[in-house]
N, CA, C and O atoms as CSV, one atom per row, in Angstrom:
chain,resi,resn,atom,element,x,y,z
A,1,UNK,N,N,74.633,-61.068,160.474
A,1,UNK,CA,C,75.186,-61.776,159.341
A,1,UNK,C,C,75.697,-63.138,159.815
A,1,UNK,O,O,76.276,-63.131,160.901
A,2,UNK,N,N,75.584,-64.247,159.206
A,2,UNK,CA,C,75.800,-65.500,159.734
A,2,UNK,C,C,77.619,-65.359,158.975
A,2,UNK,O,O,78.093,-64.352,158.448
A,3,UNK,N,N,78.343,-66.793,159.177
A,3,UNK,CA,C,79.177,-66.877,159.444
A,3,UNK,C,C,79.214,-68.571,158.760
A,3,UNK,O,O,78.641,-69.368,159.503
A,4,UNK,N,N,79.759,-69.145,157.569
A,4,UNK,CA,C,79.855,-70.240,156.944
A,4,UNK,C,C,81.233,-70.426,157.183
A,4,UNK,O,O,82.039,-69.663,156.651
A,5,UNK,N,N,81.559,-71.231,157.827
A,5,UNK,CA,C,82.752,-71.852,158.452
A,5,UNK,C,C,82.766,-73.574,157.528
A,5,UNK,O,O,82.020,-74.546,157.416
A,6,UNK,N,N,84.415,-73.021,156.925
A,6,UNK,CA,C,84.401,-74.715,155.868
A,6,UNK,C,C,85.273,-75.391,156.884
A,6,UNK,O,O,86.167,-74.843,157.529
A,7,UNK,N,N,84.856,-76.817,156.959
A,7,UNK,CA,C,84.923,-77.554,158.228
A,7,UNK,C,C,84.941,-79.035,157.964
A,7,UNK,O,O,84.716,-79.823,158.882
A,8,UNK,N,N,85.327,-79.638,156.142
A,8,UNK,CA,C,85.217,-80.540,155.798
A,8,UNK,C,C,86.021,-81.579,155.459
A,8,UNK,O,O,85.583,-82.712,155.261
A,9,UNK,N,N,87.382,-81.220,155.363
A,9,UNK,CA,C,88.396,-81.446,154.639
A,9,UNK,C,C,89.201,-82.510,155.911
A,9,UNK,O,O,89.320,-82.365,157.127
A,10,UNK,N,N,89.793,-83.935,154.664
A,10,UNK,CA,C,90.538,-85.062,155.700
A,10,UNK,C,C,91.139,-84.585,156.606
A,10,UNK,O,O,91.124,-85.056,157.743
A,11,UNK,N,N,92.073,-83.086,156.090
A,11,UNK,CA,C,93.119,-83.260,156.920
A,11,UNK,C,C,94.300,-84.034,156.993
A,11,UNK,O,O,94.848,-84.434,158.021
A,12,UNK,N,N,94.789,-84.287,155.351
A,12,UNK,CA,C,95.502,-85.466,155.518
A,12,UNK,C,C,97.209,-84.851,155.975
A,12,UNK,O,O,97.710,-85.284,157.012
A,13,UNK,N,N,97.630,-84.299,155.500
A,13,UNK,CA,C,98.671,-83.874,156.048
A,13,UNK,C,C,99.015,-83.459,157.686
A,13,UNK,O,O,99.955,-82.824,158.163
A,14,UNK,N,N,98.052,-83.986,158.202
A,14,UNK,CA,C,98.507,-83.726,159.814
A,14,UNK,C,C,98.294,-84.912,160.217
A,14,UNK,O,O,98.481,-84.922,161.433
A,15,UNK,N,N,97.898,-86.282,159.707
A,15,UNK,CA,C,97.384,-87.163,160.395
A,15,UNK,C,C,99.028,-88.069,160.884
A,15,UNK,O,O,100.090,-88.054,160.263
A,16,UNK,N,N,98.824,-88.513,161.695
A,16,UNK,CA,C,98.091,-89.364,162.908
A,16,UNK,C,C,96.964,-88.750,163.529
A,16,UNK,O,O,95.931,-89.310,163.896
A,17,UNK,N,N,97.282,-87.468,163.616
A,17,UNK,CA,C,96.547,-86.207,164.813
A,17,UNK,C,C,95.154,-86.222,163.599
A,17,UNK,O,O,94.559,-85.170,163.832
A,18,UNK,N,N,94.630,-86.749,162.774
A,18,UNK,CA,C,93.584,-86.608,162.437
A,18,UNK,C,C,93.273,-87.562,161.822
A,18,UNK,O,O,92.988,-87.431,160.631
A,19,UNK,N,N,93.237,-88.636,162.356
A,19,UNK,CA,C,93.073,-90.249,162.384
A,19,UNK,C,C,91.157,-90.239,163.117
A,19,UNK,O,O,90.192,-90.905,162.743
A,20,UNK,N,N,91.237,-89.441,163.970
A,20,UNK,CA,C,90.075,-89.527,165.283
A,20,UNK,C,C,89.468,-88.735,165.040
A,20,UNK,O,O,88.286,-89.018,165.236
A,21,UNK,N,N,89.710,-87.212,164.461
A,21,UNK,CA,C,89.458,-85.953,164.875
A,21,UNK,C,C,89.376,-85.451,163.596
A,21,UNK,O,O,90.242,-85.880,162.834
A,22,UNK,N,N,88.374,-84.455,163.017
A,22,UNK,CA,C,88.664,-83.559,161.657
A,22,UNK,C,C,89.808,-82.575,162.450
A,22,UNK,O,O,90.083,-82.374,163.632
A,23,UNK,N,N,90.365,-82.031,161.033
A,23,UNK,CA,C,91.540,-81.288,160.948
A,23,UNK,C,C,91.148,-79.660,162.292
A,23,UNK,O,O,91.971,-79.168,163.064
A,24,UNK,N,N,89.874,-79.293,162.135
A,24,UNK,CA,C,89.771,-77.539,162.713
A,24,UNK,C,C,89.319,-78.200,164.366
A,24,UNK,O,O,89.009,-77.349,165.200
A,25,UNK,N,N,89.289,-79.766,164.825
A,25,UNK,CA,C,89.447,-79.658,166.365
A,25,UNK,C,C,90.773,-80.507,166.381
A,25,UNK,O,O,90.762,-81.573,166.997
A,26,UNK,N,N,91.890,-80.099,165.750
A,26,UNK,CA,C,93.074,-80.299,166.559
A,26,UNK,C,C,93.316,-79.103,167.371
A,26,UNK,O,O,92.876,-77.968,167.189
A,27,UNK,N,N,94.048,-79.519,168.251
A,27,UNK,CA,C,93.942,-78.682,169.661
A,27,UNK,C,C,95.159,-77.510,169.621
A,27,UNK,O,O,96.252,-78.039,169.826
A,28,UNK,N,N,95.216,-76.540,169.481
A,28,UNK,CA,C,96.313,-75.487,169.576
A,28,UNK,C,C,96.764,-74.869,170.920
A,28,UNK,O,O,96.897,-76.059,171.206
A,29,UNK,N,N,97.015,-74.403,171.678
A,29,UNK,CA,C,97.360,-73.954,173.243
A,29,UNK,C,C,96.240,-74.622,174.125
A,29,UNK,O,O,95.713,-73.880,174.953
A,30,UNK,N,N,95.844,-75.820,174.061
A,30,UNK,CA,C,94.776,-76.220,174.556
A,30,UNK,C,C,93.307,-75.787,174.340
A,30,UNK,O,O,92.510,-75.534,175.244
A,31,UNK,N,N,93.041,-75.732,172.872
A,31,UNK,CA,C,91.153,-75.493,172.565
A,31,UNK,C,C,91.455,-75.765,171.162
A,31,UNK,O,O,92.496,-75.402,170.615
A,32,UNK,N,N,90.869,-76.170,170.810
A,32,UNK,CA,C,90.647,-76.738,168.856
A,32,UNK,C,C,90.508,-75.243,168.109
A,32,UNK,O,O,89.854,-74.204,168.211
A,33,UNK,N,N,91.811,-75.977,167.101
A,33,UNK,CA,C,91.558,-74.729,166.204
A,33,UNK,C,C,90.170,-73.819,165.911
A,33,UNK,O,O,90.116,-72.596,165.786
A,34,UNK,N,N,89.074,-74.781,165.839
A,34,UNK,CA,C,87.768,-74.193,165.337
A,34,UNK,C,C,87.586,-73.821,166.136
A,34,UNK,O,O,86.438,-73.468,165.867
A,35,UNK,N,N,87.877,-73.189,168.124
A,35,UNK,CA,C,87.176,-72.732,168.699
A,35,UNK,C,C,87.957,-71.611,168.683
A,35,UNK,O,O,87.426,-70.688,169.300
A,36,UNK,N,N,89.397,-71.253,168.041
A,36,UNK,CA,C,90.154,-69.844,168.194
A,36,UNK,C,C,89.279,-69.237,166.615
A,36,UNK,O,O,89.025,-68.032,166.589
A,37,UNK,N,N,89.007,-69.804,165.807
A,37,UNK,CA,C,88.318,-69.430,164.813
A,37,UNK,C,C,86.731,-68.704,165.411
A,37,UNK,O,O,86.177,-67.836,164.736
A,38,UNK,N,N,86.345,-69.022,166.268
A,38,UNK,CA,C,84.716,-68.683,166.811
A,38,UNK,C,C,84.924,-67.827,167.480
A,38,UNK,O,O,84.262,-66.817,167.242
A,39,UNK,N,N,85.665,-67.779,168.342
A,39,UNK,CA,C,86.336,-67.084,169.187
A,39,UNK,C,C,86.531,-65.573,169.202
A,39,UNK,O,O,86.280,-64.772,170.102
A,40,UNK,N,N,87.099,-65.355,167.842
A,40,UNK,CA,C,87.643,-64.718,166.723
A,40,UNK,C,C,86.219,-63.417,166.573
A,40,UNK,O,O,86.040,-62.254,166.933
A,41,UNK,N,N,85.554,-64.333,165.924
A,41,UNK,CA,C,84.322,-63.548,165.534
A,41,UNK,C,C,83.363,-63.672,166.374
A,41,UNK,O,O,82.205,-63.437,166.029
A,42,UNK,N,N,83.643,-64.016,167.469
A,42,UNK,CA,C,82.460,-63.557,168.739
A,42,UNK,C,C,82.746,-62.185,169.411
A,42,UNK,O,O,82.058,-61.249,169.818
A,43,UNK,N,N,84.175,-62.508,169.341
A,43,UNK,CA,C,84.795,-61.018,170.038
A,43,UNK,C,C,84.200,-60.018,168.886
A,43,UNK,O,O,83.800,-59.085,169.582
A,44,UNK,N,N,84.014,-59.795,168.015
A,44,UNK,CA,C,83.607,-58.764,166.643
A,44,UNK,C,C,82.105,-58.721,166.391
A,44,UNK,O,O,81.456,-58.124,165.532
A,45,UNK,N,N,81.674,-59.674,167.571
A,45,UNK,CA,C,79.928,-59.604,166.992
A,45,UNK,C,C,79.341,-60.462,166.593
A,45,UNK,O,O,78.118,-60.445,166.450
A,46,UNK,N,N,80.234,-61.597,166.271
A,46,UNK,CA,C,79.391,-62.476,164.922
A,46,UNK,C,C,78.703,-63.891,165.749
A,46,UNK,O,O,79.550,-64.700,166.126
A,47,UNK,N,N,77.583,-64.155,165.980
A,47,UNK,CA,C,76.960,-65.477,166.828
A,47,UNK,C,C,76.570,-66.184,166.171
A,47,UNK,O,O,76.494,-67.326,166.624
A,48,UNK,N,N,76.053,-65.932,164.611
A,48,UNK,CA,C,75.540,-66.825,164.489
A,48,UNK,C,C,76.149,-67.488,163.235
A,48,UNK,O,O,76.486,-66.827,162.252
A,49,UNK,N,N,76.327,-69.427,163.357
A,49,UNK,CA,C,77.345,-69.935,162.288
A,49,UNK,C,C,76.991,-70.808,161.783
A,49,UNK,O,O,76.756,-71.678,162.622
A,50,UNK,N,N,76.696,-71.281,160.348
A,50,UNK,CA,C,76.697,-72.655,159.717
A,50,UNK,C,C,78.213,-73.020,159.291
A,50,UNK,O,O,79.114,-72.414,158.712
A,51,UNK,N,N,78.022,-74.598,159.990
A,51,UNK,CA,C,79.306,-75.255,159.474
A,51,UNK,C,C,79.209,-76.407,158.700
A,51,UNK,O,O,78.636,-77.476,158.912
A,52,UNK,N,N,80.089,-75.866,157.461
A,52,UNK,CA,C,80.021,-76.432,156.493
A,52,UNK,C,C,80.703,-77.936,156.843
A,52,UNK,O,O,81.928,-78.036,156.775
A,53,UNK,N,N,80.101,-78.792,157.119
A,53,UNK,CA,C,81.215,-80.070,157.647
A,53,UNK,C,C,81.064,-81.257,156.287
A,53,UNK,O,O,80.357,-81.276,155.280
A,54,UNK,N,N,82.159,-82.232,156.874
A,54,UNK,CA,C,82.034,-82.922,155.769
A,54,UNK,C,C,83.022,-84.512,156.554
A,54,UNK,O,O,82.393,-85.490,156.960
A,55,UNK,N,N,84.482,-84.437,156.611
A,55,UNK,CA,C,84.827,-85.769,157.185
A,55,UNK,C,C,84.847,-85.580,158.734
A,55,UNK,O,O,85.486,-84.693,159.300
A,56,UNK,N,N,83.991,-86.616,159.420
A,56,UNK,CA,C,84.497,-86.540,160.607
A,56,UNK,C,C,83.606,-85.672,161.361
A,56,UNK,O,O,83.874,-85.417,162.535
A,57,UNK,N,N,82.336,-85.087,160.670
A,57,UNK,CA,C,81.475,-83.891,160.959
A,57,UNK,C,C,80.881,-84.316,162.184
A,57,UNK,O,O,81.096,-83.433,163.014
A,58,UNK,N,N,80.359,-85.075,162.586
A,58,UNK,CA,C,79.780,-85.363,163.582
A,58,UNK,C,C,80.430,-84.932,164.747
A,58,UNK,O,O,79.772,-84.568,165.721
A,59,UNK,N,N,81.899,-84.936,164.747
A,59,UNK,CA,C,82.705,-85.167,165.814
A,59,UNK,C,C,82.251,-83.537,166.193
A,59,UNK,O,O,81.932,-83.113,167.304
A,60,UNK,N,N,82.308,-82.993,165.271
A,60,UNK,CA,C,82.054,-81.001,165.209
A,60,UNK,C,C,80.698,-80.641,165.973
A,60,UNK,O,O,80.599,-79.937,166.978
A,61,UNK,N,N,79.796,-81.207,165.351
A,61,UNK,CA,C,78.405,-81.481,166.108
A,61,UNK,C,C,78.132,-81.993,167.396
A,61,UNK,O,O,77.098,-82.110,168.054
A,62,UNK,N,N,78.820,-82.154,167.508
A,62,UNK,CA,C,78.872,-82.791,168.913
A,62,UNK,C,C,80.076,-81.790,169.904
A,62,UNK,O,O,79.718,-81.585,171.063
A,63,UNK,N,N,80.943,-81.411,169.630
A,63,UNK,CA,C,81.766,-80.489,170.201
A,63,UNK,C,C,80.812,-79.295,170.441
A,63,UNK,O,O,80.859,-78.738,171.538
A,64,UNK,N,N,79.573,-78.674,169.081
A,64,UNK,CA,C,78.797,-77.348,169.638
A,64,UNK,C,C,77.601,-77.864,170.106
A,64,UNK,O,O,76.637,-77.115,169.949
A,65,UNK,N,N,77.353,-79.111,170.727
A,65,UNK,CA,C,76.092,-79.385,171.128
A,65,UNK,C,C,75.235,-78.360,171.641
A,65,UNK,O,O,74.238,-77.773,171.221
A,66,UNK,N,N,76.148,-78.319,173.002
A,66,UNK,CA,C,75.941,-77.730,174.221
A,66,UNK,C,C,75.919,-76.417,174.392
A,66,UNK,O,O,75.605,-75.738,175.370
A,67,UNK,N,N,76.371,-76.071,173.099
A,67,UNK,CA,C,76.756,-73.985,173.519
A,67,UNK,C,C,75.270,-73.365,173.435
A,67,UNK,O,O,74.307,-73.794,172.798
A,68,UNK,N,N,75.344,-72.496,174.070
A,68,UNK,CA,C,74.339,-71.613,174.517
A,68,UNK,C,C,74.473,-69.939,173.422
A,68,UNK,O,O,73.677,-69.215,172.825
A,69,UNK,N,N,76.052,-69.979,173.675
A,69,UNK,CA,C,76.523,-68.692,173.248
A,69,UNK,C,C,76.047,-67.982,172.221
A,69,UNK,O,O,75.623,-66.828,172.172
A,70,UNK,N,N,76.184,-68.931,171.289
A,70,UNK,CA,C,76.752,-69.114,170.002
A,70,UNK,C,C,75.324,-70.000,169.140
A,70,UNK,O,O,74.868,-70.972,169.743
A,71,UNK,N,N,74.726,-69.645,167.853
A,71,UNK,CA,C,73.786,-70.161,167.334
A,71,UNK,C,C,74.860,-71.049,166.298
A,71,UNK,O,O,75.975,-70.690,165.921
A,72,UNK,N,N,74.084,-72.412,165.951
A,72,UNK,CA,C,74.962,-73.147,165.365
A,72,UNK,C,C,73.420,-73.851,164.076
A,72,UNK,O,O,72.193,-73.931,164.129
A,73,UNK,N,N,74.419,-74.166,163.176
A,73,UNK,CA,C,73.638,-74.800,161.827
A,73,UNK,C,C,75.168,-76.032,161.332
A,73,UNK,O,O,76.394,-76.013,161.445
A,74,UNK,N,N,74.122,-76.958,160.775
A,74,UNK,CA,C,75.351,-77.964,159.680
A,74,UNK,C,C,74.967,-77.950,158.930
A,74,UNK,O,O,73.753,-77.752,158.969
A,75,UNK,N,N,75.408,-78.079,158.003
A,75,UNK,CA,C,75.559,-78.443,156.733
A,75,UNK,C,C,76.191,-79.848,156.186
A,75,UNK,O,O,77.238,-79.465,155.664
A,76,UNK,N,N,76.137,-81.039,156.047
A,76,UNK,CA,C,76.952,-81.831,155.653
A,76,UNK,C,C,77.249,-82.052,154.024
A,76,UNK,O,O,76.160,-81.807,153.505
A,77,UNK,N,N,77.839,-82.267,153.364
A,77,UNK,CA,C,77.870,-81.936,152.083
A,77,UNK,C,C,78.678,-83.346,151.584
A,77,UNK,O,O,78.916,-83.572,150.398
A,78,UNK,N,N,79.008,-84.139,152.556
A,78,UNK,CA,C,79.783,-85.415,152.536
A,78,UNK,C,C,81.370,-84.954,152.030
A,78,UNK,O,O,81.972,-84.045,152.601
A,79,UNK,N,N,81.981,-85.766,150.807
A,79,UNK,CA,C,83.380,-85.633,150.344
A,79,UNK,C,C,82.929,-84.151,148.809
A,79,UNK,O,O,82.661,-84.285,147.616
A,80,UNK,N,N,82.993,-83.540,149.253
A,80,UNK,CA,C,82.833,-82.391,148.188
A,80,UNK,C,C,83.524,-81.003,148.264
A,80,UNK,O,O,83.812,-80.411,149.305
A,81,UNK,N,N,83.785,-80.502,146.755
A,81,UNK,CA,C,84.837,-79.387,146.659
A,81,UNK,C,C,84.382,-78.449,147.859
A,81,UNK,O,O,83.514,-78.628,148.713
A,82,UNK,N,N,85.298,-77.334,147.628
A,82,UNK,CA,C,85.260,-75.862,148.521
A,82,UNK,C,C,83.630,-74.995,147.954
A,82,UNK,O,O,82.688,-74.597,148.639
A,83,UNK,N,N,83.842,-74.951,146.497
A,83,UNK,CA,C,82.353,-74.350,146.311
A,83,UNK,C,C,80.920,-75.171,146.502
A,83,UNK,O,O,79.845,-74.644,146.786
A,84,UNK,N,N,81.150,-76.526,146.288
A,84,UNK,CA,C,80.055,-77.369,146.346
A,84,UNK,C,C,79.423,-77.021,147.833
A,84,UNK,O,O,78.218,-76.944,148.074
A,85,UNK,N,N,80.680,-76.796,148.937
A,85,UNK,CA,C,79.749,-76.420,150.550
A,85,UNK,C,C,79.285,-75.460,150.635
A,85,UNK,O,O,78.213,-75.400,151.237
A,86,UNK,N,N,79.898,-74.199,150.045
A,86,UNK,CA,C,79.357,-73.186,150.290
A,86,UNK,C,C,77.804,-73.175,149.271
A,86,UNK,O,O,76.948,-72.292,149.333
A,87,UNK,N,N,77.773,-74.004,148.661
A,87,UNK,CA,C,76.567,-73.535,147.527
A,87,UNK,C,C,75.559,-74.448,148.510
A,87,UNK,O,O,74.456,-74.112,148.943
A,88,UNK,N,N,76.132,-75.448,148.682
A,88,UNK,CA,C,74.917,-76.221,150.129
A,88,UNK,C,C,75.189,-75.058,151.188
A,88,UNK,O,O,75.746,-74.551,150.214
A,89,UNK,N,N,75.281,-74.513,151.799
A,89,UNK,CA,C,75.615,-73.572,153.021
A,89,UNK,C,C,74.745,-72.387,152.665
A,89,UNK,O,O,74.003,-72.041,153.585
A,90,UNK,N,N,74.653,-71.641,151.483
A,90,UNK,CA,C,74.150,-70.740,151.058
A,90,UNK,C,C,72.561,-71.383,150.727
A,90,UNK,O,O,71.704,-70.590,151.116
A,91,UNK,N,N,72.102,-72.375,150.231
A,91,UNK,CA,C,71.031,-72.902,150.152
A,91,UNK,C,C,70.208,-72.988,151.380
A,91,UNK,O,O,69.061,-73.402,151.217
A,92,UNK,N,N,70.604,-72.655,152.655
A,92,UNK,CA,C,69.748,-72.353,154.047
A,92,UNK,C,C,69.944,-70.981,154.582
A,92,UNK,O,O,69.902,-70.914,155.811
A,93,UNK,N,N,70.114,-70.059,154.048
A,93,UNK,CA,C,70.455,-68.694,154.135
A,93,UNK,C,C,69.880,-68.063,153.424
A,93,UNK,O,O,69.790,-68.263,152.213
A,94,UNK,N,N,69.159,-66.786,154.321
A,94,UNK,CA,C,68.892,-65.650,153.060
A,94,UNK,C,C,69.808,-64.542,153.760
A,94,UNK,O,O,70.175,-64.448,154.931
A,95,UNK,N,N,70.047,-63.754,152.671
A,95,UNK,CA,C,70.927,-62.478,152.541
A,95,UNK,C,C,72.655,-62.729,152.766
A,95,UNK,O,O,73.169,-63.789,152.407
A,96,UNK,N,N,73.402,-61.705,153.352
A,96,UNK,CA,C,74.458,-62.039,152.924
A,96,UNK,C,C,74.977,-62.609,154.132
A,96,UNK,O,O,74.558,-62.466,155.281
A,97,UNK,N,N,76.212,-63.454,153.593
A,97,UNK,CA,C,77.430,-64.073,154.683
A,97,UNK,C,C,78.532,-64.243,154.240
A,97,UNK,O,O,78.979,-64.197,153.094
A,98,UNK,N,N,79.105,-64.510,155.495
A,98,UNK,CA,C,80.693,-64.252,155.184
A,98,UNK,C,C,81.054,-65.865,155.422
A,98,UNK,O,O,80.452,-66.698,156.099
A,99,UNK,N,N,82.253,-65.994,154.620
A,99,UNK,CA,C,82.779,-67.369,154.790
A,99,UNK,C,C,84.335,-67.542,154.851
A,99,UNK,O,O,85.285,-67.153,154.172
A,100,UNK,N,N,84.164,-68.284,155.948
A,100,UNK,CA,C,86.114,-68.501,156.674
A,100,UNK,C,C,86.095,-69.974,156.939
A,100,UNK,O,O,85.281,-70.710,157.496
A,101,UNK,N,N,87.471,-70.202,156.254
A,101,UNK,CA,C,88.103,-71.627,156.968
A,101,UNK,C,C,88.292,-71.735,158.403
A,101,UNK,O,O,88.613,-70.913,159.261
A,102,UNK,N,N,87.884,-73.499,158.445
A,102,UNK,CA,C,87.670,-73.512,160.000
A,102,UNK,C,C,88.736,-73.886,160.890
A,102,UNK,O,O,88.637,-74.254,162.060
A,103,UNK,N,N,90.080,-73.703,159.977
A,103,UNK,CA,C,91.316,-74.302,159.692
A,103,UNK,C,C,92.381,-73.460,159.821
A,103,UNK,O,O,93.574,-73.757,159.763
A,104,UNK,N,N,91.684,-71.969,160.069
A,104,UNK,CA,C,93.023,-71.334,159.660
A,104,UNK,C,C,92.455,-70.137,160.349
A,104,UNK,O,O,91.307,-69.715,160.209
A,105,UNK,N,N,93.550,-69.556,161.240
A,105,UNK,CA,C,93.643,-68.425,162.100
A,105,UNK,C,C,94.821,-67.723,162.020
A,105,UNK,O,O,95.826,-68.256,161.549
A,106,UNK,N,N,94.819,-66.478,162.462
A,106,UNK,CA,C,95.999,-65.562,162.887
A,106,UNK,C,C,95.846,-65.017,163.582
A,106,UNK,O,O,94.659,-64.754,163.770
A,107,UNK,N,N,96.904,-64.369,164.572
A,107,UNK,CA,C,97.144,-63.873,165.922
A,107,UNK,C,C,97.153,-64.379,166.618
A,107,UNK,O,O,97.450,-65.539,166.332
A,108,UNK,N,N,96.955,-64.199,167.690
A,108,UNK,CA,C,97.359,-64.809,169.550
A,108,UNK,C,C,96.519,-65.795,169.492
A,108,UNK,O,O,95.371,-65.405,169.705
A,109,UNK,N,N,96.630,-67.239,169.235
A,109,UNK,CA,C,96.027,-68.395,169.816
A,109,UNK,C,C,95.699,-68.748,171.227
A,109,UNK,O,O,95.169,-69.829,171.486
């Protein structure tokens, strides 16, 4: 089952810290939120992910260049709502997936 990670949003309420950077690679105990989010669902099975990106996306694309681990997809959807990504996100998918903010975790960081 793939894994639609929303990954688009200014981020305006944290900025300075997201002046450079989208909001899910600010850095938490040293690794970007979006990698305790992957993290997350690698430990449970899950490899393979489209990310729904949108400001700043590139910067994201370029952070999973290199992984091997982990199968990666984008999506860019530019400045658009929460359903508008997932309906672009779901438009390169068949069957079902699950979808989590790329923004938001719980437990041990």
């Amino acid at each position: 089952m793939k894994v639609v990670v929303l990954c688009g949003g200014e981020g305006v309420r944290l900025k300075p810290l997201t002046d450079d950077i989208p909001k899910p690679l600010v850095q938490i105990r040293g690794k970007p939120l979006l990698e305790h989010v992957v993290s997350h669902f690698k430990k449970n099975g899950y490899t393979d992910f489209v990310f729904a990106i949108g400001y700043k996306g590139d910067k994201i694309m370029e952070y999973f260049r290199d992984r091997k681990d982990i199968k990666t997809a984008f999506v860019d959807s530019g400045n658009a709502s929460i359903i508008q990504r997932i309906a672009d996100a779901a438009k390169t998918i068949s069957g079902m997936f699950m979808v989590v903010y790329g923004d938001t975790t719980s437990g041990n960081c």
